[in-house]
C-alpha positions in Angstrom: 172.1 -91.1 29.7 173.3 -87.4 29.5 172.0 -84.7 31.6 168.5 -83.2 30.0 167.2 -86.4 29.1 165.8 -86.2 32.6 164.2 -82.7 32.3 162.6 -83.4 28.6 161.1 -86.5 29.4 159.6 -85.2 32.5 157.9 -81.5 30.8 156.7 -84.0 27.4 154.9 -86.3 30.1 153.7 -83.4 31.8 152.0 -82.3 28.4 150.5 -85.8 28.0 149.1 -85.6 31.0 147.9 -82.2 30.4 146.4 -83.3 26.8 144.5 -85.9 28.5 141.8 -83.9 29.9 141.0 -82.6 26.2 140.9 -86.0 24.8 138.8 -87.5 27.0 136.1 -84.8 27.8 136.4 -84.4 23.6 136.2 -87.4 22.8 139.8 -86.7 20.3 142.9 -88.0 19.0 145.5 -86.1 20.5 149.1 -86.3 18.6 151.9 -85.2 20.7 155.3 -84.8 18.9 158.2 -84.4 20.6 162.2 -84.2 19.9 164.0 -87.5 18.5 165.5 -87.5 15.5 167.1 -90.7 15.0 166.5 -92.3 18.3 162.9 -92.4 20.0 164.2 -92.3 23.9 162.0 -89.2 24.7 158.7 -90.4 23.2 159.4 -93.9 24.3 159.3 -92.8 27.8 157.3 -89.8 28.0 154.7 -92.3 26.5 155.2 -95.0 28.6 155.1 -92.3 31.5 152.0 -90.3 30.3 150.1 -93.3 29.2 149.8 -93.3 25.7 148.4 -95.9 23.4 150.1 -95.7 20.4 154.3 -94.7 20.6 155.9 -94.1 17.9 159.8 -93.9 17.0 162.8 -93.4 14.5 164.0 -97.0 15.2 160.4 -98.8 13.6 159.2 -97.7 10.5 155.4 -97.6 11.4 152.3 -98.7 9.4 149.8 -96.3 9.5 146.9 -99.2 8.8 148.2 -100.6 12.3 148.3 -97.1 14.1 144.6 -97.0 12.8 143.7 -100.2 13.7 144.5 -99.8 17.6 142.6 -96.5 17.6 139.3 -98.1 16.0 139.8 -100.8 18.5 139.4 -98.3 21.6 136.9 -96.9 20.3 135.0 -100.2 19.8 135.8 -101.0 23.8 134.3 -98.0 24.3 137.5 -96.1 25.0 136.2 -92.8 23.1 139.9 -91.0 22.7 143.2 -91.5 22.3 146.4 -90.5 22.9 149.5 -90.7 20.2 153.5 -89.5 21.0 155.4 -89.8 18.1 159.1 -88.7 18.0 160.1 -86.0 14.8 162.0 -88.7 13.5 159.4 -91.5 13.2 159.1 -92.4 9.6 156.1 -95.0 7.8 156.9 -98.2 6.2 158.0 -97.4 2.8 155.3 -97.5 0.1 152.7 -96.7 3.2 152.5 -93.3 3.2 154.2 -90.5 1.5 155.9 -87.6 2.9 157.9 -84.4 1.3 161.5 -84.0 2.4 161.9 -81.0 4.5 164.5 -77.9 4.0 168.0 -78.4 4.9 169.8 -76.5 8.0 173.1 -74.7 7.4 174.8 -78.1 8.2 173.1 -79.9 5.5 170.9 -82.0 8.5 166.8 -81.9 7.4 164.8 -80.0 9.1 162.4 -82.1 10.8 159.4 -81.8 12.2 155.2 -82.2 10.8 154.9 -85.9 11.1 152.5 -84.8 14.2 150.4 -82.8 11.3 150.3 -85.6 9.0 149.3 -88.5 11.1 146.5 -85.9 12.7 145.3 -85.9 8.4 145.5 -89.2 8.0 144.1 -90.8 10.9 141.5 -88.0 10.7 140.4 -89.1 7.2 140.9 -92.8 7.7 138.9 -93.0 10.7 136.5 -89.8 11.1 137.5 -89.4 14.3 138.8 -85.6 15.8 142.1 -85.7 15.2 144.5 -83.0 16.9 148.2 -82.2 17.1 150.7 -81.0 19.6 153.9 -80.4 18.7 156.0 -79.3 22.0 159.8 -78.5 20.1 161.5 -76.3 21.6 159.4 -75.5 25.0 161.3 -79.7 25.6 164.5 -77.9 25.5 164.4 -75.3 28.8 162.5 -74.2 31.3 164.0 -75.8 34.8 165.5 -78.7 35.3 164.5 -82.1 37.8 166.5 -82.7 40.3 167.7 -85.8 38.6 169.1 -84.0 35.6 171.3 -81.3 38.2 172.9 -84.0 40.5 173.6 -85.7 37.2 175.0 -82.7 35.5 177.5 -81.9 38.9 178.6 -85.9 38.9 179.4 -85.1 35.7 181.5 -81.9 35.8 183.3 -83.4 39.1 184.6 -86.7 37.2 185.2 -84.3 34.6 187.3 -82.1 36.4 189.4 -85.3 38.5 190.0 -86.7 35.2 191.6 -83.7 34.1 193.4 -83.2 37.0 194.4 -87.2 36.4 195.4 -86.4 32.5 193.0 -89.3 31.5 192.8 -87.1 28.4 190.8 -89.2 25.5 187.9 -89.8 28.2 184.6 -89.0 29.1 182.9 -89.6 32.1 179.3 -91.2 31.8 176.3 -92.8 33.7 176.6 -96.3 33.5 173.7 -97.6 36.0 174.1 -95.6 38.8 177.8 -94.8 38.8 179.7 -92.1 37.0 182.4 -93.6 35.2 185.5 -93.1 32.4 184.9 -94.0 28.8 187.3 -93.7 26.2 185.6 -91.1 23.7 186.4 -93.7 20.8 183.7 -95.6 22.6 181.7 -93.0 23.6 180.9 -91.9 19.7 181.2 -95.0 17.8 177.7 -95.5 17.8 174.2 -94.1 17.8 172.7 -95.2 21.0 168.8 -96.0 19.7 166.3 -97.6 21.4 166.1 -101.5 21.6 164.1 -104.0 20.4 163.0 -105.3 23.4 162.2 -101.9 24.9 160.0 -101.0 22.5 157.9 -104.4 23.3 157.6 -103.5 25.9 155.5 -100.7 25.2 154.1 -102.0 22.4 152.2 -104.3 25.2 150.1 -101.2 26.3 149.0 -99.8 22.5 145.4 -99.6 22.2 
């Protein structure tokens, strides 16, 4: 976990929370997309953390007839609105749904970002319901940081600086549990770090 994580997780959830009052004295379906381009961490638990019933992430190609599905099923318990946090990233099954490829950024990356604004169409149209979208970008990426994410950040920059001091050059140091430790940076950048199985089932317990 790198320092931020913390902070972003904790101002998204804040907006679920925020987005819950509109929902449920509106009786709406309230998209809230948030940062996660190839991994889902922040709408995983922002959504878990703000209550949401449907999460959705980079990681699980999502069917939209299933996303539908669990809303109509609130509503038929009498549960009149609904909250939705997808991730930027989060892409339907193929053949599901279509969407148009985005610009490019001067590094050649696509731009992402309206996944919020489709789903709030489509689940609109499929289900007549009021459909609405939030999208929070860039607000997830300042403002002031928990206390979490600094104590983090100055474990951090003091392994940092006794590893240089050390020459464990090659290293990083990193969170692993609750102690900051030394990874080599081969390690540290071999793979993309994206949200498990299991972890999403977890979640997926609490949809609808």
């Amino acid at each position: 976990m790198t320092f931020g994580f913390d902070t972003a997780v904790q101002i998204a959830t804040d907006a679920i929370d925020r987005l819950h009052t509109t929902a449920e004295s509106h009786n709406r379906v309230m998209i809230v997309e948030v940062m996660g381009r190839h991994a889902g961490w922040i709408a995983l638990h922002s959504g878990i953390a703000g209550g949401a019933d449907v999460i959705l992430i980079p990681e699980r190609p999502f069917d939209i007839n299933e996303v539908v599905r669990l809303i109509r099923r609130r509503h038929s318990r009498g549960r009149f609105f609904s909250i939705l946090v997808t991730a930027e990233g989060a892409t339907p099954q193929e053949g599901t749904l279509e969407i148009v490829a985005g610009a490019k950024d001067e590094f050649g990356h696509e731009r992402l970002g309206g996944i919020g604004q489709l789903l709030e169409r489509e689940i609109g149209e499929r289900t007549g319901f009021e459909t609405r979208t939030t999208v929070l970008g860039h607000i997830q990426r300042g403002g002031t940081p928990t206390a979490f994410d600094r104590v983090l950040a100055t474990r951090l920059g003091l392994a940092a600086i006794d590893a240089a001091h050390e020459g464990r050059w090659g290293t990083m140091p990193a969170l692993k549990g609750t102690k900051v430790k030394l990874v080599a940076l081969e390690e540290a950048v071999a793979d993309l770090r994206t949200v498990p199985d299991d972890e999403f089932a977890a979640a997926q317990a609490f949809f609808g």
